[in-house]
N, C-alpha and C positions, 0 to 999 in steps of 0.2 A: 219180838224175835231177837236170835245174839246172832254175830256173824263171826263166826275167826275166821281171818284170814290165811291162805298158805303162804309160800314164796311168788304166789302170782293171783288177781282175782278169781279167774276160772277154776283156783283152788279152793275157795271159799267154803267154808263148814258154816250152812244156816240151822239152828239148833230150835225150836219152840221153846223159852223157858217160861213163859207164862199164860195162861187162857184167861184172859180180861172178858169174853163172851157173855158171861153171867153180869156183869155192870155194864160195860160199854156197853149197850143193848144199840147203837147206831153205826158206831165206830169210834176210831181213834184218829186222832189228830197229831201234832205237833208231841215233841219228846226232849228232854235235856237232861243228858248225864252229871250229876253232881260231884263232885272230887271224891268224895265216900264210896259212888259205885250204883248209888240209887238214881234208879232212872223217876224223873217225874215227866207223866205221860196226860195230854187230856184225852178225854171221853165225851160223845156225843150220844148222848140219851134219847134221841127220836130224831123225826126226819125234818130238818130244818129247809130240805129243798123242794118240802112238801109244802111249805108255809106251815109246818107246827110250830115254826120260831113265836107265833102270835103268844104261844102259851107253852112258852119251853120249859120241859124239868130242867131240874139242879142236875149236871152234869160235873162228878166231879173229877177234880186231878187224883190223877193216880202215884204211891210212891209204890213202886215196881223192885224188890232186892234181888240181889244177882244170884241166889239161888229159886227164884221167882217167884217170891211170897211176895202178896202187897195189901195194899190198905188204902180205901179211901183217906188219901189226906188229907181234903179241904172239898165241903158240898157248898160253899160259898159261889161259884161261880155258874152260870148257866150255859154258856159256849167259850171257854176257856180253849186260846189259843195263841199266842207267841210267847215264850218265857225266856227268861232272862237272872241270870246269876252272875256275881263279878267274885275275880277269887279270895277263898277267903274268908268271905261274904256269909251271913246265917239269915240272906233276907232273899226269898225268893218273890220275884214280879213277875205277873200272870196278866197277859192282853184278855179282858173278856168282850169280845165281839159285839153281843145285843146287850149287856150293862152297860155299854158304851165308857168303859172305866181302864184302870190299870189297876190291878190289886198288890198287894204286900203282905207274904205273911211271915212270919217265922219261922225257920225251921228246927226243928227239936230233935235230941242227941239220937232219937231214934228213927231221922226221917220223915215223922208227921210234920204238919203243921199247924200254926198257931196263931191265935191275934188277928186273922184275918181282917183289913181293912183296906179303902179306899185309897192308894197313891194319888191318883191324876183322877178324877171327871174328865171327859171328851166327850162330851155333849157333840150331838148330829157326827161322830164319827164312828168308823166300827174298825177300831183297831185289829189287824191282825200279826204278822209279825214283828217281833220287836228288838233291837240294840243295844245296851248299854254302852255308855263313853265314860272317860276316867275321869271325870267331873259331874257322874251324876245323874244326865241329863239319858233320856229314852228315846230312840230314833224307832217310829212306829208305821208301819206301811197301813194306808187307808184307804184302800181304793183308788183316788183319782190323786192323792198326793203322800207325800213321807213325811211328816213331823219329827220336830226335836221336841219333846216335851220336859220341863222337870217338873220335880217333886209340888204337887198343890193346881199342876193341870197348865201353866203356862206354856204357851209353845211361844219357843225362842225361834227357829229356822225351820223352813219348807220347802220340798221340792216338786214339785209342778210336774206329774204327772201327765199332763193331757191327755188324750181319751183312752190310752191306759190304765188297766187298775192294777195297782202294785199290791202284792200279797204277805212279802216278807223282806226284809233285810238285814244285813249285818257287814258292821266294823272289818277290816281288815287291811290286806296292801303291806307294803314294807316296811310303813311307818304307821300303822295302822289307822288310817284318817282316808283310807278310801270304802266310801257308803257303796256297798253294794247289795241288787234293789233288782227281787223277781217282779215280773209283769206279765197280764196276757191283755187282747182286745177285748176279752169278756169271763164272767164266771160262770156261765152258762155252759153248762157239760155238753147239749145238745148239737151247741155251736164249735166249742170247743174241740169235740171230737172230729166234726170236720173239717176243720178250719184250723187249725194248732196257731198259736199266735205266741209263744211263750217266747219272753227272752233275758237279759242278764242287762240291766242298767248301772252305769258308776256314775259317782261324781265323790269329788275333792271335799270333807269338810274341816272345820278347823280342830276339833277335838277327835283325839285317838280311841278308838273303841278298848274296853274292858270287860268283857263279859265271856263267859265259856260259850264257845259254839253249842248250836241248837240245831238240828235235825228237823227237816221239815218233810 
């Protein structure tokens, strides 16, 4: 979906520019607009809240053009979801969920992508939204805590969740070094729907975020 806006939201023109129906055969997740215009979008190939995660398809990223042609970019991932670009930058980072990884690919003059490979391992995590900071380093929301990770899978800093599970985060603040970090009581839709538990967590950390915002 595009949105223009007027001189006020209740102006807002929501326009269809692309029917992903035919791939996304589950739905759509997470999205980030690249300096170029291409949106990269994930897709969920079956019903992972059915437990088909046991045996999920290749679900891949989407690069989506602003007059709404697109292309599978990358069928590397299986639940592809927080992404991450710094400006600039020709290396796009893809959180995948049950690979328990961060991926890294290329991006090429026309939007595809390339080279597909492992950034981080995160063994027993399931990464889902993710941060960059200007040194590098991947601030990644997992459920019960938020990781700094860099390059090769180490995590530098963590934040302690308690029996919240955090979903996504991102860099920002005046000086851009305040973490801020969705959370509910559960991911249970069932529960969720009657119970809403959502809220907005911060905290202080020492490196400044770098990355284009992400759309969640």
């Amino acid at each position: 979906m595009h949105v223009q806006l007027g001189d006020s939201p209740d102006n807002a023109v929501v326009t269809d520019i692309a029917d992903l129906s035919g791939v996304a055969t589950y739905g759509i997740n997470d999205l980030l607009v690249a300096p170029d215009g291409t949106t990269y979008l994930d897709t969920l190939c079956y019903n992972f809240l059915a437990g088909d995660s046991a045996k999920p398809s290749p679900s891949p990223v989407l690069a989506v053009k602003t007059d709404g042609t697109f292309t599978e970019a990358t069928r590397a991932t299986s639940f592809p979801n927080g992404m991450a670009l710094a400006p600039n930058s020709k290396t796009l980072l893809i959180a995948d969920s049950l690979a328990q990884c961060i991926y890294a690919c290329d991006i090429n003059s026309d939007g595809s992508l390339s080279n597909e490979r492992v950034w981080a391992e995160l063994p027993r995590e399931m990464p889902d939204g993710i941060s960059l900071d200007a040194e590098g380093g991947v601030w990644v929301a997992s459920h019960h805590r938020v990781i700094r990770v860099i390059e090769g899978g180490t995590v530098t800093d963590e934040v302690d969740m308690g029996p919240t599970r955090a979903t996504a985060c991102m860099l920002g603040g005046a000086d851009g070094k305040t973490l801020l970090i969705t959370a509910s009581d559960s991911h249970d839709r069932s529960i969720i729907t009657d119970n809403p538990s959502g809220r907005i967590f911060s905290v202080n950390v020492a490196v400044p975020g770098n990355s284009l915002p992400s759309v969640y």
